[in-house]
N, C-alpha and C positions, 0 to 999 in steps of 0.2 A: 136733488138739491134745488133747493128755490133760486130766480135768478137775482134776488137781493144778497144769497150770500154767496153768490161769484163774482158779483159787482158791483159798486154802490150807484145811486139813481145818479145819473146825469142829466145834467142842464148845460144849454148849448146856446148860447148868447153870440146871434149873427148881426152881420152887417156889412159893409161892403168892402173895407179891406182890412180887418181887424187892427186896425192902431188907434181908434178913440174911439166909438160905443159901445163896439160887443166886449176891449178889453177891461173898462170902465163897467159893465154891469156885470163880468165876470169877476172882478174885484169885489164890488160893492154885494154880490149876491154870496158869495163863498163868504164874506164876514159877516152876512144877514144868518147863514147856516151853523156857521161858527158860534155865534154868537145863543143862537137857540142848541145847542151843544151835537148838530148834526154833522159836522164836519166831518166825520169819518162815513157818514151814511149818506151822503149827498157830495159828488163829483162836481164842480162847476167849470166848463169851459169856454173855451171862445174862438170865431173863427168868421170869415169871410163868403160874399159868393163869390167874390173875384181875387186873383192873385197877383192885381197890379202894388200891391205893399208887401207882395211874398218876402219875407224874411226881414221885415224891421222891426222893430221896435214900435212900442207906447210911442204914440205923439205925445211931446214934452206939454204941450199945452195939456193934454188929460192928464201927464201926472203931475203936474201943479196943482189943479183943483182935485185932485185923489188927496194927496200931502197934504194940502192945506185944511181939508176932511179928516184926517188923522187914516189913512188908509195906508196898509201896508202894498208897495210896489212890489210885483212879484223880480228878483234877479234879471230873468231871464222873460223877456215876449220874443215868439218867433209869428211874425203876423205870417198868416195860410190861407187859403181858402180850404175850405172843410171836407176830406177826404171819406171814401167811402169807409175802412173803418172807422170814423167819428160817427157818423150816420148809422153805422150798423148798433153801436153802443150808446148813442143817447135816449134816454127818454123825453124827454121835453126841448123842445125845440122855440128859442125864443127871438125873433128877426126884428128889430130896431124899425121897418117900416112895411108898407104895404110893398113894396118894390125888392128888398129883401126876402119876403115871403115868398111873392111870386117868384123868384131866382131859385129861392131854398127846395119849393113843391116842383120844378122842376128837375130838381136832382135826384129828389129824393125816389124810393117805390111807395106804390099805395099804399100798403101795409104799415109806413110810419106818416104819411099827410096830416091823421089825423094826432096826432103829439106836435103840431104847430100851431104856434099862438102867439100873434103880436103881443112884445113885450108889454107894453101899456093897453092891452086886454086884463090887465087883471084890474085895473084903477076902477075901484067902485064908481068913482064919480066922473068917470067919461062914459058917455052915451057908448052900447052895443052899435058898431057902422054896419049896416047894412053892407051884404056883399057888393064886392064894387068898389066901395066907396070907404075902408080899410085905411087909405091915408088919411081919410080925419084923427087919427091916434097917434101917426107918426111920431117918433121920438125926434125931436129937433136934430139939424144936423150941424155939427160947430167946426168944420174941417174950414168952410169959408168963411169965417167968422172969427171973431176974439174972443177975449175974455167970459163977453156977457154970454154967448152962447155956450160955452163949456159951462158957464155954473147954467146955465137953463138947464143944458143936457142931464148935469149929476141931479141937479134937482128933480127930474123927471124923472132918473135911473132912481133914485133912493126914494121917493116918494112910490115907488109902486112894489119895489123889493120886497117889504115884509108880506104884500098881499101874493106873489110867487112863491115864498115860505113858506105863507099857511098852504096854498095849493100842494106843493111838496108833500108837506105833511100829512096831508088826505092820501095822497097819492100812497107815500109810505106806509099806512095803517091800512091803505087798501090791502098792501101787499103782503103784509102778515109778517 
């Protein structure tokens, strides 16, 4: 049995305590898959390196600008940091900054390093950063901020969405 039909691909959108980036591109990417009709074939999750927001909620400021997007709020966020079985079942690993990454390649085994890719790695129109220097791509961060940084943030989360869909989709034809 192939391991697409034991499991669908998953995608793992980190960040540092899952209540507004990694659950905000976990929204916004699960309706990108959705919407190209993968939603049964593509898993999308979300989750933290650290467990100082263990067990809240969506910060209200992300779901205002998700709502005001027309985004569906999932019921239930239980913010985590990312446990070893999440690791052991995703494939693509996507960390909101350069500092997220490093947190994430320290958890992770060798064996999966290489399924990690700052999320604004797929933006055609940002410069490849040289090792090192990874935070040139950062995804903004709107937790000390207002308004304008959460619509920076979603603009940035959905500007770079479809270009992680096609990847998927490669990914998926790879896999037969």
């Amino acid at each position: 049995m192939k391991k697409h039909e034991t499991h669908p691909y998953t995608v793992m959108t980190v960040c540092t305590g899952n209540i507004c980036r990694s659950p905000m591109g976990e929204i916004i990417l699960r309706h990108e898959f959705e919407q190209r009709g993968l939603g049964d074939a593509v898993r999308v999750e979300s989750s933290g390196v650290s467990d100082e927001e263990y067990g809240n909620p969506i910060d209200p400021r992300a779901v205002k600008v998700l709502r005001e997007r027309g985004y569906a709020i999932p019921a239930k966020h239980f913010a985590h940091r990312i446990t070893r079985n999440e690791i052991a079942d995703t494939d693509l690993f996507l960390p909101m900054t350069a500092s997220h990454m490093n947190a994430l390649l320290h958890m992770l085994p060798l064996s999966k390093r290489s399924d990690v890719h700052m999320y604004r790695s797929f933006d055609p129109d940002l410069p490849d950063p040289q090792p090192g220097y990874e935070s040139e791509i950062d995804l903004v961060d709107p937790w000390y901020g207002g308004p304008r940084e959460f619509e920076t943030a979603i603009d940035q989360i959905e500007a770079v969405a479809p270009y992680i869909a096609d990847y998927v989709e490669q990914q998926l034809e790879a896999r037969g």
